[in-house]
C-alpha positions in Angstrom: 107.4 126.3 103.1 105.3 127.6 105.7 102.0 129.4 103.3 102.0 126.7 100.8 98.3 124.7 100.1 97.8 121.7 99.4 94.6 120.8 97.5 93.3 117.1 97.8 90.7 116.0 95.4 91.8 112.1 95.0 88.5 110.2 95.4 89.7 107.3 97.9 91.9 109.8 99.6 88.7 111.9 100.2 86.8 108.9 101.7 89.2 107.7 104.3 89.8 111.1 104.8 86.5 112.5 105.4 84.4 109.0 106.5 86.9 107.0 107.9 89.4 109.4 109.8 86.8 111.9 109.7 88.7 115.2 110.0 87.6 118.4 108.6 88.7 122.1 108.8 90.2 122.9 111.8 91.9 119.3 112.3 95.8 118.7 112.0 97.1 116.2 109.2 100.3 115.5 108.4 100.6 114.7 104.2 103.0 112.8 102.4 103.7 112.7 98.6 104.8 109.1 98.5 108.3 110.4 97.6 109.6 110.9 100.8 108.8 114.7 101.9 106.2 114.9 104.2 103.7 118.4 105.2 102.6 119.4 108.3 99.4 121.4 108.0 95.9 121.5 109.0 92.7 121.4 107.0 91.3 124.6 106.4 88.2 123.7 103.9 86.5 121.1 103.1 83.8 120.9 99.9 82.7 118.0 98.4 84.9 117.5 95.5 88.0 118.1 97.3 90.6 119.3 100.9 92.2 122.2 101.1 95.8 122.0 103.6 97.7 125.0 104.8 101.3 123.4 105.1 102.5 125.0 108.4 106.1 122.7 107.8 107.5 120.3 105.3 110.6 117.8 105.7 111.9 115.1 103.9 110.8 111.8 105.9 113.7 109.8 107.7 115.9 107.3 105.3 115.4 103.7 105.9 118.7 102.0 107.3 120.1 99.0 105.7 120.2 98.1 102.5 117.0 98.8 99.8 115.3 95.3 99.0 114.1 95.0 95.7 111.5 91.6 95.1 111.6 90.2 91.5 108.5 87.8 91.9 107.6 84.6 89.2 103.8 85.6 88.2 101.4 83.8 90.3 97.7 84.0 90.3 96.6 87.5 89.6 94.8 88.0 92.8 97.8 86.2 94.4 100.5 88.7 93.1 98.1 91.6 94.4 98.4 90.1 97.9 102.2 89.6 97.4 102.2 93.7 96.2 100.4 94.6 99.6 102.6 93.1 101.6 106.0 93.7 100.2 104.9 97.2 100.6 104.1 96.9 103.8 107.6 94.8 104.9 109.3 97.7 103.4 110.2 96.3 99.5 111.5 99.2 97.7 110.8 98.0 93.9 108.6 95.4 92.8 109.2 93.2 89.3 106.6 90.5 88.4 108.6 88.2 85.7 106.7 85.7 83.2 108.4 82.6 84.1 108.3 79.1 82.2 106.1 78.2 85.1 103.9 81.0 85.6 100.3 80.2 84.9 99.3 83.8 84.3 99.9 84.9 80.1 99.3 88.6 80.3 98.8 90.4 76.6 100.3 94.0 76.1 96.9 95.5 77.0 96.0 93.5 79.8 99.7 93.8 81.3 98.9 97.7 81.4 95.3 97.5 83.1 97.1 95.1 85.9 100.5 97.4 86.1 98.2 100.3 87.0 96.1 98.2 89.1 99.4 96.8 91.5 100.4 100.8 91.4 96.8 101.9 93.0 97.1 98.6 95.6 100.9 99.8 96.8 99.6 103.0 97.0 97.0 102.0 99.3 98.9 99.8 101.1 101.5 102.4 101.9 98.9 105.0 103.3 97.4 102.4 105.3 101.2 101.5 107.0 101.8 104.9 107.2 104.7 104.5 104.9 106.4 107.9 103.6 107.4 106.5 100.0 105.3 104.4 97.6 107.6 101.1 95.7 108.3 101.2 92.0 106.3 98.5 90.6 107.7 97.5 87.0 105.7 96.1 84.3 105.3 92.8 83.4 108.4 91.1 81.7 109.6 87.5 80.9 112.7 86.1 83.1 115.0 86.2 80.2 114.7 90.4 80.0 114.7 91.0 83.4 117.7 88.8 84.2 119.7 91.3 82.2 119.1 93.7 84.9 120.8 91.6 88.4 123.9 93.7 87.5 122.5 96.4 88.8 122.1 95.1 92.7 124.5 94.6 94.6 123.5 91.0 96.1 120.8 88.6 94.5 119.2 85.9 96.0 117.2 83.1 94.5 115.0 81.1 97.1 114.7 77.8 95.2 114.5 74.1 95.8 117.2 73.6 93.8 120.1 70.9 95.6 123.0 73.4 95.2 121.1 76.3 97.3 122.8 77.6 100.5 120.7 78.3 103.5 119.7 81.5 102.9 121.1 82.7 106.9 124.7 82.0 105.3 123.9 84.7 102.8 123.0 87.0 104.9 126.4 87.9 105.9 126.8 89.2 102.6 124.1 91.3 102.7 124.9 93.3 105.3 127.7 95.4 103.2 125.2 95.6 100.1 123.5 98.8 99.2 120.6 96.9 97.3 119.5 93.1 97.6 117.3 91.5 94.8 115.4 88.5 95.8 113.6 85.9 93.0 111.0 84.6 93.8 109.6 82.0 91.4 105.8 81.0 90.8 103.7 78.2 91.8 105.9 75.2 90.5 109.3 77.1 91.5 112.0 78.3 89.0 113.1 75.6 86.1 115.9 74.0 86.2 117.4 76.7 83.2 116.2 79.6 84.8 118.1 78.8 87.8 121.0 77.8 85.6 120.3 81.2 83.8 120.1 83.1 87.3 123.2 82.2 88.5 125.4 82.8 85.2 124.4 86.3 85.9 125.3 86.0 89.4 122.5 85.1 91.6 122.9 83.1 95.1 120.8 80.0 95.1 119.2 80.4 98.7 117.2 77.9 100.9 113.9 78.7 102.9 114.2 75.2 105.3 113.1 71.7 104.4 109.0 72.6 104.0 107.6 73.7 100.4 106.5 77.2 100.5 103.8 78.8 98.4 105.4 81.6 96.5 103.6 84.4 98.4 104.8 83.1 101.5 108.1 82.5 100.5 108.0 86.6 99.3 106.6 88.0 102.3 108.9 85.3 104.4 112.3 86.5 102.7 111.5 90.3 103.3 110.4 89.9 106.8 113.5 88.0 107.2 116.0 90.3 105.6 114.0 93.2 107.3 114.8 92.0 110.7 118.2 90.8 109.5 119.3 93.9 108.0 117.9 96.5 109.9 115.3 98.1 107.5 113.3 99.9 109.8 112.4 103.6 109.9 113.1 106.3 112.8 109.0 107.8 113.0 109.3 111.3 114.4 105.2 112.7 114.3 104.2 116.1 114.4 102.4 116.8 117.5 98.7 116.4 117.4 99.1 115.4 113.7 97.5 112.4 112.3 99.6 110.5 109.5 97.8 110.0 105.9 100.2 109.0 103.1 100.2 109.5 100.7 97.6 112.3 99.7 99.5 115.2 97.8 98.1 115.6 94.3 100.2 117.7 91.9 97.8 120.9 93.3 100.5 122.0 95.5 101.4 125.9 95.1 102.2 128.5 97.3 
């Protein structure tokens, strides 16, 4: 790999980059593509549309341990669910669904649905190159509950915060999830799940899980359930740095070439 360039020209990149961080040519970076491979390198130009990186090494970034936690979260507020994006990217979420729910208070049409899907893409983005995280989540577009419970057959372990009487305490279930290769968590919106979406949930297979006694909002009870099964679960990440390297991630365009 060593001889490769990378060319940065991605305009919020650029300004923590250059007027934040403030490196320029001669200063060490270490690059990641939000896939999982990082590159070594140090800046060798700067110009003011654009960074030009001579990658001196590349590797793929250490796996996470534990299982992969996917968040299926009821609408909320818009500027809610943003905040709820940030921080699931921060605790370590790899996917993100946001689900039109009988009780969601958001209506999204087709066209707004795409403005917002590429909006919560730019925020995880951001959030992950502010963390220093090597990968980027998948964030899905908008869908109602009924086409997105279609999909729990894919994980390997769902839970369902709810207030619902029949839930378990959600450190029961964790037992379970220690053998599971991916754990989806619902979330509802600001009024919870309804009754037939809980119904709905579990005929597909989902664990009905309690938070404690107290009433959570929905963004608390999303970052509380990842920070939980984080810890629990042991999805952290081994961080090995390149000497003298600083961490921005992720900043690869598609302008890498040898």
């Amino acid at each position: 790999m060593h001889g490769s360039v990378i060319t940065i020209d991605h305009a919020a990149t650029l300004h923590h980059i250059r007027d934040v961080l403030r490196l320029g040519p001669g200063d060490r970076i270490l690059c990641c593509d939000g896939e999982g491979a990082e590159y070594a390198g140090t800046i060798t130009r700067a110009h003011r549309r654009g960074l030009t990186v001579a990658v001196e090494r590349r590797r793929e970034a250490p796996s996470a341990r534990g299982p992969t936690l996917w968040l299926a979260q009821g609408l909320p507020k818009l500027e809610r669910f943003e905040w709820i994006v940030q921080k699931a990217t921060e605790l370590g979420a790899g996917r993100l669904s946001p689900l039109l729910t009988r009780h969601s208070v958001i209506r999204l049409g087709a066209e707004q649905g795409r403005a917002k899907h590429a909006r919560w893409q730019r925020i995880a983005r951001e959030a992950a190159e502010q963390c220093r995280r090597p990968t980027v989540p998948v964030i899905d577009p908008p869908q109602s509950f009924e086409s997105f419970i279609r999909t729990l057959a894919r994980a390997d372990l769902v839970l369902m915060p709810t207030l619902a009487a029949t839930a378990i305490p959600l450190c029961e279930a964790l037992t379970e999830s220690r053998a599971a290769r991916e754990v989806l968590v619902l979330i509802g919106p600001e009024g919870d799940f309804s009754r037939e979406e809980v119904a709905l949930a579990q005929h597909h297979g989902a664990r009905p899980v309690s938070l404690g006694g107290l009433t959570l909002r929905t963004e608390t009870a999303a970052v509380a359930v990842l920070a939980i099964l984080g810890y629990a679960l042991g999805q952290t990440r081994e961080r090995v740095l390149y000497p003298g390297s600083t961490l921005q991630a992720p900043c690869v365009p598609p302008g890498l070439g040898a």
